[in-house]
C-alpha positions as CSV (number, residue, x, y, z in Angstrom):
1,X,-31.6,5.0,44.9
2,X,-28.4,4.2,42.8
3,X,-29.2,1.7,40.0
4,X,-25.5,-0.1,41.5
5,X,-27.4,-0.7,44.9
6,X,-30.4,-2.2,42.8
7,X,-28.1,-4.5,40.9
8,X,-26.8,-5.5,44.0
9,X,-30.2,-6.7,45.4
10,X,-30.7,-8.7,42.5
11,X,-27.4,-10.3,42.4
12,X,-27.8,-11.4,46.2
13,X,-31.7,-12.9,44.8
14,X,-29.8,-14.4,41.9
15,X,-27.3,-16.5,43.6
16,X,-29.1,-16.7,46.7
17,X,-26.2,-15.8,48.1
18,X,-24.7,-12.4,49.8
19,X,-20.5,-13.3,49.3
20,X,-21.5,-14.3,45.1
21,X,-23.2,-10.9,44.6
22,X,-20.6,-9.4,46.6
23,X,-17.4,-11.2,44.2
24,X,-19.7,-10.3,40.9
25,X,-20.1,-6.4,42.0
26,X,-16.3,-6.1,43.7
27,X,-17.6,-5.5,47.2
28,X,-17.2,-7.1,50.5
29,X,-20.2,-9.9,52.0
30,X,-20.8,-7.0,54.2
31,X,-20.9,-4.6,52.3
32,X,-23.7,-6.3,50.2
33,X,-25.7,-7.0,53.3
34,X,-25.6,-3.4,54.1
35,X,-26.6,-2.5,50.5
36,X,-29.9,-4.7,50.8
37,X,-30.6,-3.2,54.5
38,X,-30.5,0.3,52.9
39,X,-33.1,-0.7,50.3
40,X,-35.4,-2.5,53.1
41,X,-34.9,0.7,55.3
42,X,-35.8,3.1,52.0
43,X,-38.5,1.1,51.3
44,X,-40.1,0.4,55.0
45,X,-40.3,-3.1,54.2
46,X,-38.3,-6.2,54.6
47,X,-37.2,-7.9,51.5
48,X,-35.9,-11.2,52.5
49,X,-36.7,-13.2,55.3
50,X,-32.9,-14.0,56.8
51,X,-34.7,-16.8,59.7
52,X,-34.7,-19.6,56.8
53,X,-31.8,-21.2,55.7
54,X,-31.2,-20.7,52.8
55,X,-32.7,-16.5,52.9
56,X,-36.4,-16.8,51.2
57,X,-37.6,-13.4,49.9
58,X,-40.7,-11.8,51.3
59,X,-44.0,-11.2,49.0
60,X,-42.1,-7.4,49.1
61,X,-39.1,-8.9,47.8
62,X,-40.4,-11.1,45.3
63,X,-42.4,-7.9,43.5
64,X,-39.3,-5.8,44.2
65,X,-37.3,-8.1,42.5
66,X,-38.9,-9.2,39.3
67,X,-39.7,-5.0,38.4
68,X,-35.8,-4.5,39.8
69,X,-34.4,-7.3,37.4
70,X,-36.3,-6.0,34.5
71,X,-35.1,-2.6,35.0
72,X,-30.7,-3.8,35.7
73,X,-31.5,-6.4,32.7
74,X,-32.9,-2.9,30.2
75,X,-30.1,-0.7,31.7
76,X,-27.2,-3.6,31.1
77,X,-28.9,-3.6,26.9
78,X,-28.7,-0.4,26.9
79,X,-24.9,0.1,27.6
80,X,-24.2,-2.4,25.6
81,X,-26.3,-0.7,22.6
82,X,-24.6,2.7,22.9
83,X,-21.2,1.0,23.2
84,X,-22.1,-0.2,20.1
85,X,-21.9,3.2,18.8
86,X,-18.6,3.1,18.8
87,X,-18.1,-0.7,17.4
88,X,-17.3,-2.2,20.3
89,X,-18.6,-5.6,21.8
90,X,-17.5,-5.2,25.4
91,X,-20.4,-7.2,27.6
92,X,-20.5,-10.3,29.0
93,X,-22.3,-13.7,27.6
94,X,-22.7,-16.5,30.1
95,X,-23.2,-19.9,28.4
96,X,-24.7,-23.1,30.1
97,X,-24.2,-26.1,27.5
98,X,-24.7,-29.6,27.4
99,X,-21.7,-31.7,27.6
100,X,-21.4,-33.4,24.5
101,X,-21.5,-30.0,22.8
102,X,-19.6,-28.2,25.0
103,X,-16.1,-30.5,24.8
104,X,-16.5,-31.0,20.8
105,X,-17.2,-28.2,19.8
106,X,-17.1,-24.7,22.2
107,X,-13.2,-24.0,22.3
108,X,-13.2,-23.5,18.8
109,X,-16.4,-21.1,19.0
110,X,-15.4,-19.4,21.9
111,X,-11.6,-18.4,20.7
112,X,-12.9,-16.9,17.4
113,X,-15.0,-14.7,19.2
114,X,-12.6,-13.7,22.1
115,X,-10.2,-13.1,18.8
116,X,-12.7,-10.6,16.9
117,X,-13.9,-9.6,20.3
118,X,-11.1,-8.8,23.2
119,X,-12.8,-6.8,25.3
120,X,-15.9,-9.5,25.4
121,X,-16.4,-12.0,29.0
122,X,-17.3,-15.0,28.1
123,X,-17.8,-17.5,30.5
124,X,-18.9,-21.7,29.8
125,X,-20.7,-23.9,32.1
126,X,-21.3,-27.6,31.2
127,X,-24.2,-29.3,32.6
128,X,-27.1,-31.4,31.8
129,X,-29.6,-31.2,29.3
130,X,-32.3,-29.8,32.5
131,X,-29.5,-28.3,34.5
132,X,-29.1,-26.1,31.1
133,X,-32.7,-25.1,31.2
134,X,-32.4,-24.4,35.2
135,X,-30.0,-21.8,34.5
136,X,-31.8,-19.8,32.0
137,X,-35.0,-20.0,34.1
138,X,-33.0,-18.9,37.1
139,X,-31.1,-16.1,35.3
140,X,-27.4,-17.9,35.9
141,X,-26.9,-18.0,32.1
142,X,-28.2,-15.9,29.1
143,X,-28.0,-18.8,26.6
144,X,-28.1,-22.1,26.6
145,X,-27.0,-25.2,24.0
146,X,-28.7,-28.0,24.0
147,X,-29.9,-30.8,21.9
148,X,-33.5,-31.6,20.7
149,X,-34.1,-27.9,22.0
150,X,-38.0,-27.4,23.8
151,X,-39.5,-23.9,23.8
152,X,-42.4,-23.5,26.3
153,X,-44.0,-20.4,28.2
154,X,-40.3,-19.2,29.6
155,X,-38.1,-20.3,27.5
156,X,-37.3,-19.7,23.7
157,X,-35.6,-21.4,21.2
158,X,-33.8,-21.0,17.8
159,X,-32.6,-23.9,15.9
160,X,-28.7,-24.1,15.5
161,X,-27.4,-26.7,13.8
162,X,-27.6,-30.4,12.8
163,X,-25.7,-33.3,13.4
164,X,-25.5,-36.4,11.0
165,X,-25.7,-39.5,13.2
166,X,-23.1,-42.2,12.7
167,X,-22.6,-45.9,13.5
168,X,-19.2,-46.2,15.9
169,X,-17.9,-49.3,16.5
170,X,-14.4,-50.3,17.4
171,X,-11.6,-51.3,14.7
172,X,-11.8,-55.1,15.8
173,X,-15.6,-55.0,15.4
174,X,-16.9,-57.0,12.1
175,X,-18.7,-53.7,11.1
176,X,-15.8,-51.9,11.2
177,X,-14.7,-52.8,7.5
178,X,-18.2,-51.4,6.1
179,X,-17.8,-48.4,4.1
180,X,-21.5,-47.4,5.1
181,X,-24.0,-49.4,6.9
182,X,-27.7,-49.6,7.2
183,X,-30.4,-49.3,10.3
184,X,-31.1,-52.8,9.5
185,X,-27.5,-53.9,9.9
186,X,-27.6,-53.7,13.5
187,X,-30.1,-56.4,13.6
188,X,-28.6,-58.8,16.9
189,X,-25.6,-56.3,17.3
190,X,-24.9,-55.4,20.9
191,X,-25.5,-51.9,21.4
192,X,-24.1,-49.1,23.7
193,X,-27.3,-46.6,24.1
194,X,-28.7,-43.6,25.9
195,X,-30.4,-43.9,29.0
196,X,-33.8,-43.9,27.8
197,X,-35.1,-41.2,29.4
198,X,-32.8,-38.5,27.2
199,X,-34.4,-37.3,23.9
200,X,-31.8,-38.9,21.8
201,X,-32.7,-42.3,22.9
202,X,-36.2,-42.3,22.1
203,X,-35.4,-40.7,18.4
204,X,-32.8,-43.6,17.9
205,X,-35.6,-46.2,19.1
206,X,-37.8,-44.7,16.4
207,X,-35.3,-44.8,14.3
208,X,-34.4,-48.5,14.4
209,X,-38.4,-49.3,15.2
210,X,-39.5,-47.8,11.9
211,X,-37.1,-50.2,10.2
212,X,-38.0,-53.2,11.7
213,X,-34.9,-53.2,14.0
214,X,-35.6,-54.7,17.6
215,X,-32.6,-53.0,19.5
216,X,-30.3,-54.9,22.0
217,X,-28.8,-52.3,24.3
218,X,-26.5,-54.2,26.8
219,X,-25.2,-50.8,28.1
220,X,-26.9,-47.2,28.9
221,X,-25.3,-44.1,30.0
222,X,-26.6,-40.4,30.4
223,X,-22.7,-39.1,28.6
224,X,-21.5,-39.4,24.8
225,X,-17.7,-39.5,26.7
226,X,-19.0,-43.1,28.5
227,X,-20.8,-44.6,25.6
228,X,-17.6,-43.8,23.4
229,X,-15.3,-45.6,26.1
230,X,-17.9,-48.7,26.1
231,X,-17.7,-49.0,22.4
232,X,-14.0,-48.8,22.1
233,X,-13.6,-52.1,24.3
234,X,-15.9,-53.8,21.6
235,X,-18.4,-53.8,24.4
236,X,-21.0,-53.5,21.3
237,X,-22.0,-50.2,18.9
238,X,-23.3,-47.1,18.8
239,X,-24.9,-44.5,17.2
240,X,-23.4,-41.4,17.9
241,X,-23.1,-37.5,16.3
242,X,-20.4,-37.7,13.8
243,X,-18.7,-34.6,15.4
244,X,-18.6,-36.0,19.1
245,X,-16.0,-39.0,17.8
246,X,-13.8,-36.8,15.6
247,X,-10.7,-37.7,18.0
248,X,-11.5,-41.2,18.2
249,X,-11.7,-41.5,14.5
250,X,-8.5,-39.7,14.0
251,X,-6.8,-41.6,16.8
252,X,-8.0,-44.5,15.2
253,X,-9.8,-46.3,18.6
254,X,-13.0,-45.9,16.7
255,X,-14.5,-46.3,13.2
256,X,-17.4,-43.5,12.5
257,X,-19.4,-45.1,9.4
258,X,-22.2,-43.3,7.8
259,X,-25.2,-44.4,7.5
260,X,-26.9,-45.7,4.6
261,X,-30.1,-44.0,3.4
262,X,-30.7,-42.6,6.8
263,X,-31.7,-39.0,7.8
264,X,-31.6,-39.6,11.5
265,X,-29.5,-36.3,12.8
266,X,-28.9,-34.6,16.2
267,X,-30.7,-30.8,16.2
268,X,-28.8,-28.6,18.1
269,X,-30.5,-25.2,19.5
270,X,-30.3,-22.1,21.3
271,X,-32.2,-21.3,24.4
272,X,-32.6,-18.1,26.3
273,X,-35.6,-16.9,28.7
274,X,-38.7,-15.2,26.9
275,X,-39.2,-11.2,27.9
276,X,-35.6,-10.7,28.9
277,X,-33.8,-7.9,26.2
278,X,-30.2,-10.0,25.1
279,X,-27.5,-7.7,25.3
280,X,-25.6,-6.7,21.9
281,X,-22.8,-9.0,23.1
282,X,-25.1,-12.0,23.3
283,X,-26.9,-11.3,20.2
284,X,-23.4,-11.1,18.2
285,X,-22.7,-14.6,20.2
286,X,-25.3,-16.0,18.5
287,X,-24.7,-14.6,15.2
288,X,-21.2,-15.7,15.6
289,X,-22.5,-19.2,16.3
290,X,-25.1,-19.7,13.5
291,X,-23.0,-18.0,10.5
292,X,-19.4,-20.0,11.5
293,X,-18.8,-22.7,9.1
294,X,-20.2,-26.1,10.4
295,X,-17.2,-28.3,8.6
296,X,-19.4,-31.0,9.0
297,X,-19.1,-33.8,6.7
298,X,-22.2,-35.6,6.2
299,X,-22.6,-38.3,3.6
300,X,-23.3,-36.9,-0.4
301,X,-22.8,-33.3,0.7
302,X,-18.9,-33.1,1.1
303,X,-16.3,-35.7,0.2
304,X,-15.2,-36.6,4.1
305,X,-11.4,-36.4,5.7
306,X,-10.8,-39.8,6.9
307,X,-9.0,-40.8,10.2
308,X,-5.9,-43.3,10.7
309,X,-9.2,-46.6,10.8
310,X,-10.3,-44.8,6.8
311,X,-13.5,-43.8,8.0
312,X,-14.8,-40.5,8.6
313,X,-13.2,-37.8,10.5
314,X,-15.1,-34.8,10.8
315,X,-13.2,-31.0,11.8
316,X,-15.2,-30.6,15.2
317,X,-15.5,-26.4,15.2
318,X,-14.3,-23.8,12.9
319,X,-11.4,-21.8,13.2
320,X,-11.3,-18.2,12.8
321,X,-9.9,-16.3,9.8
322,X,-8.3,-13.5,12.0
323,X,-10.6,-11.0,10.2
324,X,-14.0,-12.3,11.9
325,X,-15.0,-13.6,8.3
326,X,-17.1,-16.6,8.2
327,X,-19.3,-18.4,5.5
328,X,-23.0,-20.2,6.1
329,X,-23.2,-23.6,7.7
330,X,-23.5,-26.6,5.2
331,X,-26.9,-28.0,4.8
332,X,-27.0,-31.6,6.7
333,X,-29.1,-33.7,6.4
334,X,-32.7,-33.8,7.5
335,X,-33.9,-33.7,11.2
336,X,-36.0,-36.9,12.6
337,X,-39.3,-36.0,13.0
C-alpha cells in the first residue's frame, strides 16, 4: 500500500471531509473516495461508517488511523530532515493564533521568514483562545499562539514572550496627561474590560484586587479590537498590551501610559500537540519566533518612541535584516503570578 493512499485516508479523517483531502493531495472527491475504498477492500474491513452525517469512523478506522497518522506525521519529519541536508527549509507550518496576536504582530514574523525562507508554506488562522487549542488537538494546525498558554496531557507549551500591560485611555480623558499612572489611579474610573471568563480578565482583577482597587467595568468584550474602539469614544479605560495599541498611539486616538511600579504583563506561548515529531520547517518557525527582536519598549528597560498624543508607541514586530540575522528578545518585565 502506497504511503500517498495512506496520507489520503488521514486527510479525509482530518477534515472530515472527502473534497478537503482531495484539494490538499491534488485529486478529485472521487478520486479520494476510491482511495479509501481501496484501503477498506485491502484490509477486509470498513473504515468509516458513511450512514451518519457527518461520516464517523469505525473502531477499524479509529485504530487505523491513529497508527496511520503517526506513521505520514514520521515520514513528512523525515523529508523534511534530509532536505535539510541540503540547507533547505521547504515544508509547510500551519499556524492557528489568537487574534490579538495575530493582527499586531504576525505579518511582520511571517514575511521575515517567507524572506530567509522562499520555498517555505506558511499558512495563518485566527481564532479564539479554545478554537486555537481545537486545532492542535484535532491536527488542523502544528502550532498554536496564545496568551496565558496551558499545557495538559495533549498539549505542550513553550513560553514566548511577554507583554508590558498599559493603561489606554483616550486623548480627552483626564488621565491622558499622566506621564505614568498607578493601579490605584483607576480608583472610580470607568473601565472597558475582558469578558470575565478570558484569562486576562481574572489576572487584571488580581491585579487591581491586590491593590485595594474595587474595579468598575461598564463594558466587556471577548476582542482587544472592541475594547480599543470603546475606549477611544471615552467610553472609560483600559488596560491593554502595549503592542496591541501601537497604531492607536501613533495615530494619536489613544494614549498608552505605563504603569507605575507594576509588573502585571501578558505571557505569550507556543502550543503544539505532545507525541507528534515537528517538522524542521516548524522547528525553524519557532526558532525564528523566539530569537526575533521583541522591540518592545517597556518602562526602565528602553527609552520608548512616542506617538503623535507623547505617550508610548511601541514597533509591533521586527523586521528582517535580509540576511535572516536576528538578536535575543529584550527582557520585560515580570509575569503576574
Amino acid at each position: 500500500m502506497h504511503l500517498k493512499s495512506i496520507k489520503v485516508f488521514c486527510d479525509v479523517v482530518r477534515h472530515r471531509s472527502f473534497s478537503r483531502a482531495a484539494d490538499d493531495n491534488g485529486i478529485s472527491q472521487s478520486g479520494a473516495s476510491q482511495v479509501v475504498h481501496h484501503i477498506e477492500d485491502e484490509l477486509g474491513v470498513k473504515l468509516i461508517d458513511r450512514s451518519k452525517r457527518p461520516f464517523v469512523l469505525t473502531p477499524e478506522g479509529e485504530a487505523y488511523f491513529e497508527g496511520c497518522r503517526n506513521m505520514v506525521e514520521r515520514y513528512q519529519a523525515l523529508e523534511d530532515q534530509v532536505r535539510m541536508l541540503h540547507y533547505e527549509v521547504a515544508g509547510r507550518v500551519r499556524v492557528a493564533s489568537i487574534y490579538s496576536v495575530g493582527l499586531h504582530l504576525m505579518n511582520g514574523y511571517m514575511q521575515r521568514f517567507m524572506t530567509d525562507h522562499p520555498k517555505a508554506n506558511l499558512r495563518l488562522e485566527y481564532l479564539h483562545p479554545h478554537r486555537v487549542y481545537e486545532s492542535i488537538e484535532d491536527d488542523h494546525a502544528d502550532i498554536g499562539l496564545v496568551s496565558y498558554p496551558r499545557p495538559s496531557r495533549t498539549i505542550a507549551a513553550v513560553d514566548w514572550r511577554e507583554e508590558p500591560m498599559v493603561l489606554a485611555c483616550s486623548p480627552q480623558h483626564p488621565l491622558a496627561q499622566r506621564q505614568t499612572v498607578a493601579l490605584e489611579d483607576l480608583e472610580g474610573q470607568d473601565i472597558v474590560g475582558f469578558d470575565s471568563d478570558l484569562t486576562i480578565r481574572r489576572e487584571i482583577d488580581r491585579a487591581l484586587q491586590a491593590s485595594d482597587v474595587e474595579a468598575h467595568v461598564v463594558m466587556e468584550f471577548d476582542n482587544i479590537e472592541t475594547i480599543k474602539r470603546a475606549i477611544e469614544i471615552n467610553a472609560g479605560v483600559g488596560l491593554l498590551p502595549a503592542p496591541t495599541v501601537v497604531a492607536e498611539t501613533e495615530s494619536g486616538s489613544l494614549c498608552a501610559i505605563p504603569l507605575d511600579h507594576s509588573e502585571l504583563v501578558r505571557p505569550l506561548g507556543i502550543i503544539y500537540r505532545r507525541g507528534r515529531p515537528l517538522s524542521a520547517t516548524t522547528k525553524h518557525f519557532i526558532d525564528m519566533l523566539r530569537d526575533a527582536t521583541c522591540e518592545v519598549a517597556c518602562v526602565g528597560d528602553a527609552k520608548p518612541r512616542e506617538g503623535r498624543n507623547g505617550h508610548v508607541a511601541v514597533p509591533p514586530a521586527p523586521a528582517t535584516n535580509g540576511q535572516g540575522g536576528s538578536s535575543k528578545p529584550a527582557k520585560v518585565a515580570a509575569r503576574v503570578q
